[in-house]
N, C-alpha and C positions, 0 to 999 in steps of 0.2 A: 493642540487639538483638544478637544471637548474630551470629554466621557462620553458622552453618546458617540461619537465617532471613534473612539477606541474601540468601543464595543462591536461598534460595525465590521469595522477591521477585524477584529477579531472574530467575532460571529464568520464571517467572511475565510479567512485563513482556515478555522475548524472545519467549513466545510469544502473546501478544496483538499485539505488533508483528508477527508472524508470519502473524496470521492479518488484520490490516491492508494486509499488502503481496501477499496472496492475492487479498484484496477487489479489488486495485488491477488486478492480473492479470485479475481476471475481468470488471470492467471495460472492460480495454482490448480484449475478445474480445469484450463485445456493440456495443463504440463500433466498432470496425472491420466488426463483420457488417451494422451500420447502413449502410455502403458510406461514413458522410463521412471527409474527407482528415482531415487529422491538424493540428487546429486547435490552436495553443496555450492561446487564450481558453475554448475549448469543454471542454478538458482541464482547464482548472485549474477550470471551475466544477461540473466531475462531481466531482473530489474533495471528499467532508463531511465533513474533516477540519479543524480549528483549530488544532490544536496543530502545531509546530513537524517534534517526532519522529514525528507519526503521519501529517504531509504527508508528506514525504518519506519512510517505508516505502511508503506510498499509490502515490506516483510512480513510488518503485523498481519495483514491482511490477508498473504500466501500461509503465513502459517494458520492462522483460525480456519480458512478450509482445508488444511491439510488433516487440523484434528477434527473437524465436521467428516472428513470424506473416509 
């Protein structure tokens, strides 16, 4: 592959993970309007994510709304 098409790839992957760690955000904005406390079991079983990278954008993402909200 070229460098311009790594880059692509990449550009490309950033923002799928991007729009992963949005999900996560949005997420953590209907689990808090639900009124429950902040369950660690409950939280990890909302995330539908398998793969490693795209748990943790997931999280990132429920967690920065959680410190917003």
């Amino acid at each position: 592959m070229t460098a311009a098409t790594d880059q692509i790839l990449q550009d490309n992957e950033n923002f799928r993970l991007s729009r992963i760690q949005a999900a996560g955000w949005a997420a953590a904005r209907l689990y808090l309007n639900g009124g429950d406390p902040c369950d660690e079991k409950k939280i990890a079983a909302l995330n539908p994510h398998k793969a490693a990278a795209e748990r943790v954008r997931w999280f990132a993402g429920f967690n920065s709304a959680l410190d917003r909200l």
